[in-house]
N, C-alpha and C positions, 0 to 999 in steps of 0.2 A: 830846515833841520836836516840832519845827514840821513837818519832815518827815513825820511821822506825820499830823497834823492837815491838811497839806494834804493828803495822799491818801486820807484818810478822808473829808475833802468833795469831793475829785475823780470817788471813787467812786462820793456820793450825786446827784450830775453828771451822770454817764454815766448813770444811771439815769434819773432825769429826762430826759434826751434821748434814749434808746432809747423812751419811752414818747409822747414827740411826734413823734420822726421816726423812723421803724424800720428796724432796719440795711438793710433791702432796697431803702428809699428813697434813704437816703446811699449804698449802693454803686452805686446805678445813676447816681446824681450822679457818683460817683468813675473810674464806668468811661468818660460822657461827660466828663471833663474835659481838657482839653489837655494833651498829654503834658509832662510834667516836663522843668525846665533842664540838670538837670545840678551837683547842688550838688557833689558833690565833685569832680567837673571842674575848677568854679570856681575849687579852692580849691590846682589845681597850678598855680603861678608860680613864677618866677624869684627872688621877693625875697618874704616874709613876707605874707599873703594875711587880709586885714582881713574879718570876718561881722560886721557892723553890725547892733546889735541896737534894735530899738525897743521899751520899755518904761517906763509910765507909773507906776511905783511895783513896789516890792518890801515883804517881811515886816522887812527889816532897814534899810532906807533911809526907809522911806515911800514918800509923794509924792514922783516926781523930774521929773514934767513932767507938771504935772494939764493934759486936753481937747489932750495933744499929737495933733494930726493925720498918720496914718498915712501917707500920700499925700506927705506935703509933707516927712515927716521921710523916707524911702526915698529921695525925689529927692534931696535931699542929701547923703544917702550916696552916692549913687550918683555924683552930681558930685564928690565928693572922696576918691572910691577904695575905696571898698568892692568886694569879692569877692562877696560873698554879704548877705543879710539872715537875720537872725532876730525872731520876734515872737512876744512873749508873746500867749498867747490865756487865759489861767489869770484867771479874774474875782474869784472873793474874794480873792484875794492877792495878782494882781498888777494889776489893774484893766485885762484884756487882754479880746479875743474873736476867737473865727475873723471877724468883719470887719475886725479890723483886720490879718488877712492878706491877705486880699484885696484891702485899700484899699492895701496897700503894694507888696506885686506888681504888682498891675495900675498899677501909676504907673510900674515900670520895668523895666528888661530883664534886673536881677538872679535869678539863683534864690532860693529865700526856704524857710528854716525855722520848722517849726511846732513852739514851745518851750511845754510843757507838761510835764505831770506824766501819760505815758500807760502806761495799767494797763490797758486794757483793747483788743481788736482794730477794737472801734464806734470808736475816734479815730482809729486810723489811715486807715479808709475816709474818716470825717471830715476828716480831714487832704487827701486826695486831691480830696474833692471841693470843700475849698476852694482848690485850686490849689498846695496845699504841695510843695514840690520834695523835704523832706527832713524827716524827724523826730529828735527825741529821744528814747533812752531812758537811764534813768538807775539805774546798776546797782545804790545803794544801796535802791532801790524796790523791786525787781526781782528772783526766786528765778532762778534759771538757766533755769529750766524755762518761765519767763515770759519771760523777754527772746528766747529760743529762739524762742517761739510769735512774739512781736510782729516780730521781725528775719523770719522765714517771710512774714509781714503785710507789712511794709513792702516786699520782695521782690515779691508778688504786686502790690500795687502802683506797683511800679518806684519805688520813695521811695529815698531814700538814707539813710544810720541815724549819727546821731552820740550815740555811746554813752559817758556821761559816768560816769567814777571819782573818787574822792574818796581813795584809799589804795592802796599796791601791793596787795594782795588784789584791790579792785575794779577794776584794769588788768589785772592776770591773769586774770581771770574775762574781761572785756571780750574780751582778746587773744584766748584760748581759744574763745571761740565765735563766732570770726571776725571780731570788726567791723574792718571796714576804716576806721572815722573813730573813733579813740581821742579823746576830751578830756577832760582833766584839769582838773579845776575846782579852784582856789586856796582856794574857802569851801567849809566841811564846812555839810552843809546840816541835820545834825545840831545845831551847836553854832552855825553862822554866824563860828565863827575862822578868819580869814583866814591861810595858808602861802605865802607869795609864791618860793619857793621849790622850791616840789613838783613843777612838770611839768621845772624839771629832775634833781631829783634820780629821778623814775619815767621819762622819758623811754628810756634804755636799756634796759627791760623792753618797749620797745614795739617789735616787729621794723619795719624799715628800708620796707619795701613798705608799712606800713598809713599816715595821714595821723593826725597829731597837732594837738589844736587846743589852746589853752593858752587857761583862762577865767577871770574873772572877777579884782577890782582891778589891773586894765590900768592906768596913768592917765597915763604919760607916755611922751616917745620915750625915755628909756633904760629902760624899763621894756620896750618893743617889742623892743629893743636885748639885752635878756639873754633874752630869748625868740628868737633872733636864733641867738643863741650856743648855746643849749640844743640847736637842733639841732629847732625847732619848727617847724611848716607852716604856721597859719595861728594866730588871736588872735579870741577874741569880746570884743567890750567893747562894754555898754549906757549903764551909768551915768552916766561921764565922758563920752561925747558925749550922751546926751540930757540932761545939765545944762547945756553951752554954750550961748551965745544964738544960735549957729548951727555945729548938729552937723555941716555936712558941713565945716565949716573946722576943728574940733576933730578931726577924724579926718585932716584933711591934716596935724595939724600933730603929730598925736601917729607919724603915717608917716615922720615925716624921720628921719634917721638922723642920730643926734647926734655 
């Protein structure tokens, strides 16, 4: 399964980077970094709350926007209504790296998630001291026991946790050890079949106080629209804005209410 293959080089990752930079160095990065936005702050509004993802390829798409500049795509979002960002930093798979967090952050006043595949507590200090406001984890990765440890991690520091399910099981688990940012991803990352359907049929397992994100084949405004209905908080979508020839206008337009 792909799932498996990317965290099995995720892991030989982490290793390699514990071994040039040592946790003691990135934590001390992460403890001088500037204090965090506020990702899930961001993401309480009035009307459905857009996390603009920037990514220049996936395992299932390809290439979706080869040498896109992190900086230049952010500010666009950010003109066209984005809540939040997100950015891949995942290199063999998705052609990302902790600078293109930074280069996207630091261009604006959004908070900004660091979307990986994290197994280990070395990325979350990582995460920190590259400026991340918020992390992923992703339950199908993840023993209980593990996600326990890294939610503890992201606590410590101050990140905010958006803890993504693939199946009522994996919402349940989610719910139970507290995450307060449920998101329900549409592709199983198992198989890569898309359910366009699923965050609202789990949506009701997810108690009323936590925030629900609804992810992945986003592509239109009635597609926001039943996300809308579901009774959903906020929406990630990468793909379909970083294909337009100008993502922050694809994200106005997929905002309107049809």
């Amino acid at each position: 399964m792909i799932l498996d293959d990317i965290l099995a080089e995720t892991r030989r990752t982490v290793a390699r980077a514990k071994e040039l930079r040592p946790l003691a160095v990135v934590e001390a990065e992460a403890s001088a970094a500037a204090a965090p936005r506020g990702f899930a702050a961001a993401l309480r509004r009035d009307d459905i709350a857009c996390i603009a993802e920037f990514k220049r390829r996936s395992p299932s798409a390809g290439w979706i926007r080869e040498g896109a500049d992190p900086a230049e795509v952010a500010a666009a979002y950010q003109a066209g209504g984005a809540a939040a960002l997100s950015v891949l930093t995942d290199g063999p798979f998705f052609g990302g790296a902790l600078a293109d967090l930074q280069g996207a952050r630091g261009a604006v006043r959004l908070p900004a998630l660091r979307k990986d595949f994290m197994v280990d507590a070395y990325q979350v200090a990582e995460a920190r001291a590259a400026g991340a406001d918020a992390i992923l984890l992703i339950v199908a990765a993840l023993s209980d026991a593990e996600l326990a440890a890294l939610l503890d991690e992201a606590e410590r520091w101050r990140l905010d946790v958006l803890v993504e399910a693939h199946d009522a099981a994996e919402v349940d688990r989610a719910v139970a050890l507290g995450a307060r940012l449920v998101g329900v991803n549409h592709r199983d990352l198992r198989t890569f079949q898309m359910d366009m359907s699923l965050t609202a049929r789990l949506r009701d397992r997810i108690p009323a106080d936590r925030l629900v994100v609804a992810e992945s084949g986003i592509r239109t405004a009635e597609d926001v629209q039943r996300m809308r209905n579901a009774g959903v908080n906020a929406i990630l979508v990468g793909e379909n804005l970083m294909r337009g020839q100008d993502p922050g206008a694809a994200l106005r337009a997929l905002l309107v209410r049809p």
